[in-house]
C-alpha positions in Angstrom: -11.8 -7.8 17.8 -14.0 -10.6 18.6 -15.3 -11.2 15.5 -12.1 -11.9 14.3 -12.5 -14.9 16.7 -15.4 -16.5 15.5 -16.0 -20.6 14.9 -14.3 -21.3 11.8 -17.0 -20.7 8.8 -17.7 -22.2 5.7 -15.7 -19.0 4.0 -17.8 -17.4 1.9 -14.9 -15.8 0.3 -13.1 -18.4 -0.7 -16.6 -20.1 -1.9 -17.5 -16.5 -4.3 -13.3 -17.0 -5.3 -13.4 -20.4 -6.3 -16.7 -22.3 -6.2 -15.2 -25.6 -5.5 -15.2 -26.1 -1.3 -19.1 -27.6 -1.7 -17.5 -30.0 -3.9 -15.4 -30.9 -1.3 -16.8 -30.6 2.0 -19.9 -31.9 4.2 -23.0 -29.0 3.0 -23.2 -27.3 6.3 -22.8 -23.8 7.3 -20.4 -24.5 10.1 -16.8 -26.9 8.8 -14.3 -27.9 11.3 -10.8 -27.6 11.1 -10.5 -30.9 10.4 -12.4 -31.3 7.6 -10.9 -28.6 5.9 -7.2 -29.3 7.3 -8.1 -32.6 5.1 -9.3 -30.9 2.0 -6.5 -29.4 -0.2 -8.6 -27.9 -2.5 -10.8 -25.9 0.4 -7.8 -24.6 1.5 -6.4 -23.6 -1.9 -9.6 -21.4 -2.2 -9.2 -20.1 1.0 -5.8 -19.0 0.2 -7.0 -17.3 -3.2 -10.1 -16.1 -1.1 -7.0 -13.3 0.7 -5.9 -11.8 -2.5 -9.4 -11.5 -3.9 -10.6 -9.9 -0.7 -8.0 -7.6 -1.0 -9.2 -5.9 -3.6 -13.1 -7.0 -3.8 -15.0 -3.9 -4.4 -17.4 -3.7 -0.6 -14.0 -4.7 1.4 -14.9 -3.2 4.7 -19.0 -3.4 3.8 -18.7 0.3 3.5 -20.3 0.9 0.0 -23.8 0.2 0.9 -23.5 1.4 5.0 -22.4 4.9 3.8 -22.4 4.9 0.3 -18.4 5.0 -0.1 -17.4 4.2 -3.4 -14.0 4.3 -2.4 -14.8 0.7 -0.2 -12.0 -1.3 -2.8 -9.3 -2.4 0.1 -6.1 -2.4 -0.3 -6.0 0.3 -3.4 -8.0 2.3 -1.5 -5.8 2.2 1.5 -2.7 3.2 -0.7 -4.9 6.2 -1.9 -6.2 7.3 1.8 -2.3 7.0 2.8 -0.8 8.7 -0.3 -3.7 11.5 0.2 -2.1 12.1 3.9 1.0 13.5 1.9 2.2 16.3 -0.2 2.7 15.5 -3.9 -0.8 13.4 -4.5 -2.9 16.5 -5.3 -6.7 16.2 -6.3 -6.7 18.7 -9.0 -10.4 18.7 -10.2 -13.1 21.6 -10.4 -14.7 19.7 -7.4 -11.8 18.7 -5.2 -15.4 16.4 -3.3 -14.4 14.1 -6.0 -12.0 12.9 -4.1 -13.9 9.9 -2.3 -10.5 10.1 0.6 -10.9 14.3 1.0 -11.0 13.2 4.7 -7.8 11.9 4.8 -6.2 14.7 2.4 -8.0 17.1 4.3 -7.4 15.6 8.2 -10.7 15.7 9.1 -12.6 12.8 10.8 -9.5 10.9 11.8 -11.0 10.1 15.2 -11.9 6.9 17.1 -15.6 7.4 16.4 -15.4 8.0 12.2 -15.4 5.5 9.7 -12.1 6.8 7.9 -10.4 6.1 11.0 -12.1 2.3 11.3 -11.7 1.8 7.5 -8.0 0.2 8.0 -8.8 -1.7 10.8 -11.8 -3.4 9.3 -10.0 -4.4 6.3 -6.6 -5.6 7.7 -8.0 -7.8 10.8 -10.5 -10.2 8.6 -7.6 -10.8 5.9 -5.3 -11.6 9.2 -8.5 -14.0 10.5 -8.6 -15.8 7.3 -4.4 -16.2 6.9 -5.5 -18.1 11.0 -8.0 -20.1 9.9 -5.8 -21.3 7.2 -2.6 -21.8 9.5 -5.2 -23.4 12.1 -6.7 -25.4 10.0 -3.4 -27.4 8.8 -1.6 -27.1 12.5 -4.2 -29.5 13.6 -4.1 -32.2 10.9 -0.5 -32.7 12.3 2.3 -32.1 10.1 1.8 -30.6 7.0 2.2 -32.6 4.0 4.3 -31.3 0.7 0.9 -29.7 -0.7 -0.2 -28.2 2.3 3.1 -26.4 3.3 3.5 -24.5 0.3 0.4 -23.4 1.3 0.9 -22.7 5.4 4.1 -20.9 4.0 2.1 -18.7 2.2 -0.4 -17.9 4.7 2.4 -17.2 7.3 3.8 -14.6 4.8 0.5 -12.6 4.2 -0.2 -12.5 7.8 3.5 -11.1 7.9 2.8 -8.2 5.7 -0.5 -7.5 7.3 1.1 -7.3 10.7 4.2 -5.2 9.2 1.2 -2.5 7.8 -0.6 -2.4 10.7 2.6 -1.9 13.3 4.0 0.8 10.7 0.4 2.4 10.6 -0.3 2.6 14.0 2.6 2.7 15.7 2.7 6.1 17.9 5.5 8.2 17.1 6.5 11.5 18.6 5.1 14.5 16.6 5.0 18.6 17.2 1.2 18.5 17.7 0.0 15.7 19.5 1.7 13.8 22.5 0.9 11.0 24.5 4.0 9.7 26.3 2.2 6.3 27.6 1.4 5.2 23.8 4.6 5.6 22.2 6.0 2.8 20.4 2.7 0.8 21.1 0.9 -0.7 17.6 -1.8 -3.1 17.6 -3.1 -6.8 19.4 -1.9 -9.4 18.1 -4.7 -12.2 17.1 -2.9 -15.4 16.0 -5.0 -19.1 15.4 -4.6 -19.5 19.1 -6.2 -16.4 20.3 -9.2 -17.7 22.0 -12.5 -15.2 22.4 -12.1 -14.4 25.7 -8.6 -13.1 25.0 -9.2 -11.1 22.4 -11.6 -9.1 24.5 -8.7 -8.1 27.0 -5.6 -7.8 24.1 -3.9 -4.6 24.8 -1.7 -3.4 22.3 1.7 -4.6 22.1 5.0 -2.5 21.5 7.4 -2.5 18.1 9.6 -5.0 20.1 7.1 -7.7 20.4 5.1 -7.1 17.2 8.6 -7.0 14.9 9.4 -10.2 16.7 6.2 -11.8 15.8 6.7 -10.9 12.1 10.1 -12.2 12.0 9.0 -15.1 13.6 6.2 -15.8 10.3 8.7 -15.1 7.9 11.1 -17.4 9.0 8.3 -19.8 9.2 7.1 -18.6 5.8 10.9 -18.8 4.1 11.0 -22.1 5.3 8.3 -23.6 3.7 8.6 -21.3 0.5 12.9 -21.9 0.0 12.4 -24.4 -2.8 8.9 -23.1 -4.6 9.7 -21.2 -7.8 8.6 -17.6 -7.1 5.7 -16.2 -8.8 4.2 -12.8 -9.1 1.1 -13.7 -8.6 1.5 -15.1 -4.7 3.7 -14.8 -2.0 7.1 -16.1 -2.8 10.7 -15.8 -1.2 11.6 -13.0 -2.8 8.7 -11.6 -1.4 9.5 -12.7 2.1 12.7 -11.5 1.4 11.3 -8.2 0.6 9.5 -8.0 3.5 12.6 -8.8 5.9 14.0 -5.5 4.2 10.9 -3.5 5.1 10.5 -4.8 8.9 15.1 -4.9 9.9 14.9 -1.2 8.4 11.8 0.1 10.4 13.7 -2.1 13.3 16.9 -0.3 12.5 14.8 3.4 13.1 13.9 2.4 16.2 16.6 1.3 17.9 17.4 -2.2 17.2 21.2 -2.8 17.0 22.1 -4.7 13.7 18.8 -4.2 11.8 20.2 -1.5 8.7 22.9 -4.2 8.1 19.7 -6.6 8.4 17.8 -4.7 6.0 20.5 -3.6 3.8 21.4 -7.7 3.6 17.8 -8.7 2.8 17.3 -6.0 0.2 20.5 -7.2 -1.9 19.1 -10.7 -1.9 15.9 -9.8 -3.7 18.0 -7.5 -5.7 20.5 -10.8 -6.6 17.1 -13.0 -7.7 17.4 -11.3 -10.9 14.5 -8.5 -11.1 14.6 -5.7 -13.3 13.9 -2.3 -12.8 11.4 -1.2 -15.1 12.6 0.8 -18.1 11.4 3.8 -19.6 9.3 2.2 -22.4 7.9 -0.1 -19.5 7.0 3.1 -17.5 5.3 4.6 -20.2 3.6 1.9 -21.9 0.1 3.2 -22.8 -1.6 -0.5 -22.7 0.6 -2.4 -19.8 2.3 0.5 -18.0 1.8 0.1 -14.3 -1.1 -2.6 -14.7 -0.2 -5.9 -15.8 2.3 -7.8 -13.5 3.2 -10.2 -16.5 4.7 -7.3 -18.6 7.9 -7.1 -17.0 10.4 -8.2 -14.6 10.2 -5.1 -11.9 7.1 -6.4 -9.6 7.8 -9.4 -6.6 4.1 -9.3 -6.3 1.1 -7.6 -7.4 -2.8 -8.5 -7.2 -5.4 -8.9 -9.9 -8.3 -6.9 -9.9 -10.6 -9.1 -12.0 -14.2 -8.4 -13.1 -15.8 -10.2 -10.9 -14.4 -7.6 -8.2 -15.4 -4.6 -9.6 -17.9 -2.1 -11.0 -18.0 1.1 -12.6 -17.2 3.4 -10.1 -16.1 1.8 -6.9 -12.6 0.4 -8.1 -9.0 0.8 -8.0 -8.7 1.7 -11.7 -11.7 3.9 -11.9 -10.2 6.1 -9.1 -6.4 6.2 -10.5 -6.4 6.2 -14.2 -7.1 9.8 -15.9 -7.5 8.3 -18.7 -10.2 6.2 -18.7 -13.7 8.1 -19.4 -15.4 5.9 -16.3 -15.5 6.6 -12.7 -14.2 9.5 -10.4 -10.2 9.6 -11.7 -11.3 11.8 -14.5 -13.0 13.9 -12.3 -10.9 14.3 -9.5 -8.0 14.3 -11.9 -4.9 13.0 -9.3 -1.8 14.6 -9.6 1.7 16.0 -8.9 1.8 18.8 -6.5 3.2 21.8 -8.7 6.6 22.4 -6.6 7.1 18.2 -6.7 6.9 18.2 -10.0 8.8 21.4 -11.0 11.2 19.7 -9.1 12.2 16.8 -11.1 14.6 17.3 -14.1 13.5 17.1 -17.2 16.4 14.5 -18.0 14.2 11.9 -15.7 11.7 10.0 -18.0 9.7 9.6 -14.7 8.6 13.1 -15.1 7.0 11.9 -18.1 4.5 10.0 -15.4 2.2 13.6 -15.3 1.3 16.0 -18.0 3.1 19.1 -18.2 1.5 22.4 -19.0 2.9 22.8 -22.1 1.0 19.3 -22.9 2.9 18.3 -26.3 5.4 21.0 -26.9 7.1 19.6 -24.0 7.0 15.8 -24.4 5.4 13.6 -27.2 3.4 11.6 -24.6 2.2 7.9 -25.2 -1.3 7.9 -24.3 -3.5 5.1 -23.8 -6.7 4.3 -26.3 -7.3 6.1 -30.0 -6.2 9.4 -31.1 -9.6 10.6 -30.2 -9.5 9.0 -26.5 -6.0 11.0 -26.6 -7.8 14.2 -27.6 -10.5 13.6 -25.6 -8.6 13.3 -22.7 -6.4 16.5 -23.5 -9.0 18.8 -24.1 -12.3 17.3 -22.7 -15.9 15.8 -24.2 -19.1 15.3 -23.8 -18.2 12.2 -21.0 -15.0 14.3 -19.1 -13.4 17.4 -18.5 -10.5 18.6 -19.9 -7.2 17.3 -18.1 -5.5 19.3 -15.9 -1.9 20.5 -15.5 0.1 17.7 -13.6 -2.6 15.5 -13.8 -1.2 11.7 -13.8 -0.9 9.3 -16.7 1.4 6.6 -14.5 -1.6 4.5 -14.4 -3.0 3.1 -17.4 -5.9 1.6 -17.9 -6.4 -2.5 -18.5 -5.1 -2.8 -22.2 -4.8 0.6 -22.7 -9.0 0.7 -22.9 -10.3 4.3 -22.3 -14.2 3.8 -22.9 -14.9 0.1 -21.5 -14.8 -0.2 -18.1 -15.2 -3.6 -17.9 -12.3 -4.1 -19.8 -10.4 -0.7 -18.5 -10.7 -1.4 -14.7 -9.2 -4.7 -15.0 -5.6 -4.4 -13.7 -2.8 -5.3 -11.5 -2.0 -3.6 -8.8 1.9 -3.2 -7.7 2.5 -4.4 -4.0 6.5 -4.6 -4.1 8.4 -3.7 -7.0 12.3 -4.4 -7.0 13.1 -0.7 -6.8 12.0 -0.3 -3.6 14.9 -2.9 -2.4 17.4 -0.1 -3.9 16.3 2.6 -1.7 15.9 0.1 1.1 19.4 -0.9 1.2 21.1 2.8 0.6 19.1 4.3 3.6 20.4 1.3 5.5 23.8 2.0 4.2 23.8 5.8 4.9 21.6 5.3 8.2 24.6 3.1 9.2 27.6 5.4 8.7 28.2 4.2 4.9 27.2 7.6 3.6 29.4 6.5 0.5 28.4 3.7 0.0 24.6 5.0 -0.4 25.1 8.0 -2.9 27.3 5.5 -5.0 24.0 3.8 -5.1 21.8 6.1 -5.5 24.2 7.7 -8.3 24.0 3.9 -10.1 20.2 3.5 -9.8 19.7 6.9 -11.5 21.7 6.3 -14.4 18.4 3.9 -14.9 16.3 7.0 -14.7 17.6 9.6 -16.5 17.8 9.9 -20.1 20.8 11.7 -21.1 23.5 13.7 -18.7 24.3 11.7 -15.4 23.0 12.0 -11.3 25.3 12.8 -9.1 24.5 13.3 -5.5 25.6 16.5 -3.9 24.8 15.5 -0.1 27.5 16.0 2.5 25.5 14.7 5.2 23.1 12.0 6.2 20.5 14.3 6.9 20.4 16.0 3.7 21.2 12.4 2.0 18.5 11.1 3.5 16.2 14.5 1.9 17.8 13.6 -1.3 16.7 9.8 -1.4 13.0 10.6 -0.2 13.0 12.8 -3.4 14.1 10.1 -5.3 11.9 7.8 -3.7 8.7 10.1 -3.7 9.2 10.4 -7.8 9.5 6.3 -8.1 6.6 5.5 -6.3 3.9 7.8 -6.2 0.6 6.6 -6.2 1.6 3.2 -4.8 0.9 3.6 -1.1 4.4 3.0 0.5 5.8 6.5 1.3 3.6 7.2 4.0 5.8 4.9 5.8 8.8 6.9 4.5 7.9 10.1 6.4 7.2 8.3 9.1 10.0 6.7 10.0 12.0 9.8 8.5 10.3 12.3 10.7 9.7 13.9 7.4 7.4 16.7 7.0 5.1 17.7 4.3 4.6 21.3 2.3 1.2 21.9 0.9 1.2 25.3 1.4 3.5 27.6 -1.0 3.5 30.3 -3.2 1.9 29.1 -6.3 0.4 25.9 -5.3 -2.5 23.8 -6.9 -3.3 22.1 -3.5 -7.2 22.7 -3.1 -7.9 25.3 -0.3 -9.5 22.8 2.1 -6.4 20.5 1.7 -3.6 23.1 2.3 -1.5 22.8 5.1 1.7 22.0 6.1 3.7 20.3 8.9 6.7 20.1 10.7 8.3 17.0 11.1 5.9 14.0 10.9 2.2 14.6 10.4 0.1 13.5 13.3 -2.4 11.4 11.0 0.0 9.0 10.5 -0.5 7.4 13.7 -3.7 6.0 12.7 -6.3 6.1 15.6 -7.9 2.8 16.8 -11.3 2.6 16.0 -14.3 3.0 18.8 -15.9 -0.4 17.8 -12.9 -1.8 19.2 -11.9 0.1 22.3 -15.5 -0.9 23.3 -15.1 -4.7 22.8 -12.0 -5.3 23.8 -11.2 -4.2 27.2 -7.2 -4.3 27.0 -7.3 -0.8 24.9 -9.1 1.6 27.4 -9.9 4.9 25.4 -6.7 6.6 27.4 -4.4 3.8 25.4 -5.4 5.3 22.2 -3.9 7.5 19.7 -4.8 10.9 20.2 -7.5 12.2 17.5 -5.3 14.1 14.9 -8.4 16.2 12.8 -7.6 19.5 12.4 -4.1 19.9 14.0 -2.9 22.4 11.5 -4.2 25.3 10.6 -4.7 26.0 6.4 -2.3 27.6 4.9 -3.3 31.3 3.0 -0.7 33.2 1.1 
């Protein structure tokens, strides 16, 4: 942790983002707050510096330390989390492919590997840079009309880092791993007034104290973002909004008394800013579906992956989109467990999202580049394999470009999406006794989904309400790296192992109730350095907890 607590540099993030803070500050390699608190334009670059980093290919230094081409933050974090799950199935020859097998495969999820340390060294640098920014203008004095919008902003990213890391660490009880004295414990808090010699004795702080921290940047963040026209592009208050939804209804499943009324309130106001869910045509677009955040009015917020921020190989794109003839996605071929899929009606375009063995006899699919791209992908070339059965087409590549990757790999990446506000506020509404009220909801958003004949839920309980959203939920948003946090709250199991199933070997096994590996294990680095998280206050190592499944 104490290099998050370094002397405020020059930010050579912002600097690679923007290439203007030398035209604005003293040429030295050390800046004070000051100095930048008096330079809008430093701090405007600082500000984009966050998103870029968020997707820069080399996040975490990680490509050239081990050679992980996976090292792409955030995207690559929705795919270690999604890989943790059941229906995000690695379907290649060579399931190795797979540049997160450890996380599919719960193996090296200990303190001492560098899956385990790959969140932590990604999240905590964004959070240091969201300080430096909120230092930085704190100590001019009060912020003037420029610098607010962009404090606000800062305040909100720092939010939804802090909301991550509390949901990813937060130690819940599981069947397979117990540690009584960690429960409900996530992470330190580092703020801009966490001196160095604090962070090296910062003990982890429960969900009571960490959710009122976030709700304490949002309201800051809300108050300096009320009047700015919201954009997809940064954070907004729709997006703050969005986020209140996510934190009251993780409050309201642990115990906080008024938080599903909270969330469900929150989750209605993003839903009355006038977003649109996305429509079939959207959702299968060949050129813009699912990767261009100016193509509809569905996403709060989304980041740009530009070229600057990728290569070949080690980018979001190049690990998600099947069809492009670049990178590992057509080699690892991701895609829909075989149960999942069989599961979902074929009156629900989304099915459309992953190719069904009949390939063309069962759906004239939109695919993305030529006819010969199309053929290529269905049946395989000199550059990839043949697809596979279930593989995904959700994810398109940039403009619908199969062949260039340097025109391919550069696409937007969903963050929030107003559909997720939906299923927010019906699981507050059924979590708080308006059972109702939620399938009434659920029955409305499906008439969205489903092309002909109409959705009617059949659940006479919470419980199996609740099994009936998730469904719902896991079909809307696979891929996108927020149902991990689904199951966890939900205590929801996961089924690899069936009869039948295309879940590789080494990947196949199955849990009851919540999967141990989604208490994400502190890394080592920092147990060492920072004295308030002895070893014995960790999560307990989760690698291997289940035994694989054979038929």
């Amino acid at each position: 942790m104490n290099k998050i607590i370094k002397s405020l540099l020059f930010v050579a993030a912002a600097a690679v983002a923007t290439g203007c803070i030398k035209e604005t500050l003293p040429q030295s390699s050390v800046v004070t707050s000051g100095q930048v608190a008096e330079s809008s334009s430093a701090l405007e670059a600082m500000l984009k510096s966050i998103p870029s980093a968020m997707v820069s290919t080399g996040t975490a230094g990680y490509m050239k330390k081990y050679d992980h081409h996976g090292d792409f933050g955030i995207g690559n974090i929705h795919f270690a989390t999604e890989n943790m799950l059941e229906d995000f199935v690695t379907l290649g020859e060579n399931p190795y492919y797979n540049r997160n097998y450890f996380y599919a495969m719960c193996n090296g999820q200990g303190s001492d590997s560098w899956p385990c340390a790959y969140f932590w060294d990604c999240y905590y640098p964004w959070i240091k840079t969201c300080n430096d920014i909120i230092s930085s203008i704190l100590s001019g004095g009060e912020p003037t009309a420029s610098t607010a919008v962009i404090l606000g902003k800062a305040y909100a990213y720092r939010a939804n880092f802090y909301l991550d890391l509390a949901r990813l660490y937060e130690f819940k009880k599981n069947k397979y791993t117990s540690k009584p004295e960690v429960e409900g414990l996530t992470v330190p808090i580092v703020d801009e007034n966490t001196k160095e010699e604090t962070a090296l004795n910062n003990p982890r702080v429960t969900s009571e104290k960490m959710y009122e921290f976030i709700l304490s940047d949002l309201q800051k963040a809300a108050g300096y973002l009320a009047e700015e026209t919201p954009t997809v592009a940064e954070p907004s208050i729709d997006f703050i909004n969005g986020l209140y939804a996510r934190a009251y209804l993780e409050m309201g499943a642990n115990g906080t008394a008024g938080a599903y009324a909270k969330a469900a309130e929150y989750a209605q106001k993003v839903i009355d800013a006038g977003y649109q869910p996305l429509t079939q045509a959207q959702w299968e677009d060949p050129k813009t579906g699912f990767n261009d955040r100016n193509s509809q009015k569905s996403w709060i917020w989304g980041v740009t992956i530009s070229p600057e921020n990728f290569n070949n190989i080690g980018t979001y794109a190049a690990f998600i989109c099947s069809e492009g003839q670049w990178g590992y996605a057509p080699f690892a071929q991701y895609g829909a467990s075989k149960s999942f899929y069989e599961a979902i009606p074929d009156e629900d375009f989304r099915k459309h999202s992953w190719l069904d063995p009949k390939r063309l006899e069962y759906y004239d699919y939109k695919f993305a580049g030529t006819s010969e791209d199309a053929k290529g992908f269905l049946y395989g070339n000199a550059n990839v394999p043949a697809a596979a059965d279930y593989e995904n087409i959700k994810f398109r590549p940039g403009g619908g470009d199969c062949t260039e990757y340097n025109v391919g790999n550069k696409v937007d990446q969903p963050m929030m999406r107003i559909e997720e506000m939906y299923f927010i506020k019906m699981e507050a509404l059924a979590q708080s006794g308006d059972l109702a009220g939620a399938k009434a909801l659920l029955n409305d958003f499906m008439k969205l989904r489903y092309t002909k004949g109409t959705y009617t839920s059949a659940s006479a309980s919470k419980e199996e309400f609740l099994k009936e959203m998730l469904f719902q939920k896991r079909v809307e948003f696979w891929g996108e790296g927020i149902l991990i946090f689904d199951y966890k709250r939900l205590d929801m199991g996961i089924t690899r192992g069936y009869s039948g199933t295309n879940w590789p070997a080494d990947f196949c096994f199955n849990s009851e109730g919540r999967s141990p590996q989604w208490n994400i294990v502190i890394t080592r680095s920092e147990t060492q350095t920072n004295n308030g998280i002895p070893e014995d206050l960790n999560n307990p190592d989760p690698s291997k907890f289940a035994p694989l499944w054979t038929e």
